[in-house]
Every structure is written in C-alpha cells, then in structure tokens.
C-alpha positions as MATLAB code, in Angstrom:
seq = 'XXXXXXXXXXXXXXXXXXXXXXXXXXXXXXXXXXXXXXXXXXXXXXXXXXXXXXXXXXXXXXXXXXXXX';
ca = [
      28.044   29.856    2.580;
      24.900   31.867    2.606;
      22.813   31.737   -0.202;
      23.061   35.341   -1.515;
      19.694   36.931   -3.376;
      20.233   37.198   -6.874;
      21.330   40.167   -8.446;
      22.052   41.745   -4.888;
      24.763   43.880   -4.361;
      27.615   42.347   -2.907;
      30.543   45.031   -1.364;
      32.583   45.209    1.580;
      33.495   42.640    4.579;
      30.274   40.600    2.911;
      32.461   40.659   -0.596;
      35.867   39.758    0.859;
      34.516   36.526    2.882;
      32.293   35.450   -0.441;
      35.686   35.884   -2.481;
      37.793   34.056   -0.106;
      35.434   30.827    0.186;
      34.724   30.765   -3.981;
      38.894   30.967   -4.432;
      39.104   28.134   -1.662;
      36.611   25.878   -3.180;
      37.851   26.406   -6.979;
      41.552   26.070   -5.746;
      39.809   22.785   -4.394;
      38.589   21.692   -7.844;
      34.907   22.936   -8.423;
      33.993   24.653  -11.546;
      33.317   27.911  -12.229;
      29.984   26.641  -13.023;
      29.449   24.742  -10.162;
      30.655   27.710   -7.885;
      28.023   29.871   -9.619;
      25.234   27.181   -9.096;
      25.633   26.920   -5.467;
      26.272   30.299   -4.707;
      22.929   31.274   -7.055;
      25.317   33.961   -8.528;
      26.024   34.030  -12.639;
      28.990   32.630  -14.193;
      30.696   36.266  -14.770;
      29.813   37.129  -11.264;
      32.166   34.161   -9.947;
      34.598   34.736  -12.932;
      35.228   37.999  -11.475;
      35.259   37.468   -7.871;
      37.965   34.793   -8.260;
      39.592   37.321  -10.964;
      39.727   40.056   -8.149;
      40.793   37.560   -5.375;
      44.186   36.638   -7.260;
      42.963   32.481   -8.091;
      44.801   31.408  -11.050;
      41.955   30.245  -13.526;
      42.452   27.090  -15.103;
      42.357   26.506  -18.553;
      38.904   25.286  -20.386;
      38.721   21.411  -19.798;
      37.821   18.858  -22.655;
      39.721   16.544  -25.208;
      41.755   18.343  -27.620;
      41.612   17.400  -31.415;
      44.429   15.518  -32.857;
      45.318   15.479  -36.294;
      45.336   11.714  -37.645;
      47.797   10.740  -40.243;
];
C-alpha cells in the first residue's frame, strides 16, 4: 500500500482500492490500530473506511471480569 500523507484527502478510485486492502488485511486479523499505524492514517479514519466498506468489526479484545464466589 502506499503510504498516504497525513490528513490528505482521500476520494474516488484512490478511496475504493485503500478500503478494499484495509477490509482485506483486518478480515485477515490486524487491528484497527495496527491498520492505522501502517497506513499513517488515525484510528477513526480506518474505523470508517472499514465501516463504509461493509467489514464486520470485531468486538474489543481483552479478558473479561468474572465474578468470584
């Protein structure tokens, strides 16, 4: 992927190839985080791009707290 400047404006053909390889690679198992790292775009950025390409967002990782008896 090319590395985008930040803060640029993103739209079109540009958008659609961006939004395809971010759903690919989180579909894949990368984190939102990670995606947003690598592409040198911000976390809501990527959130939305893999909102608007239809990528079914997993739920927030991390142990759960369980209540001991």
């Amino acid at each position: 992927m090319a590395e985008l400047k930040k803060g640029s404006r993103v739209t079109g053909d540009e958008r659609g190839k961006l939004a395809d390889d971010l759903k690919k690679r989180y579909e894949g198992g990368e984190s939102i985080r990670l995606l947003a790292e690598t592409s040198g775009r911000s976390y809501g950025f990527v959130h939305r791009i893999l909102t608007e390409s239809g990528a079914t967002l997993r739920g927030r990782g991390g142990a759960t707290r369980k209540k001991t008896s």
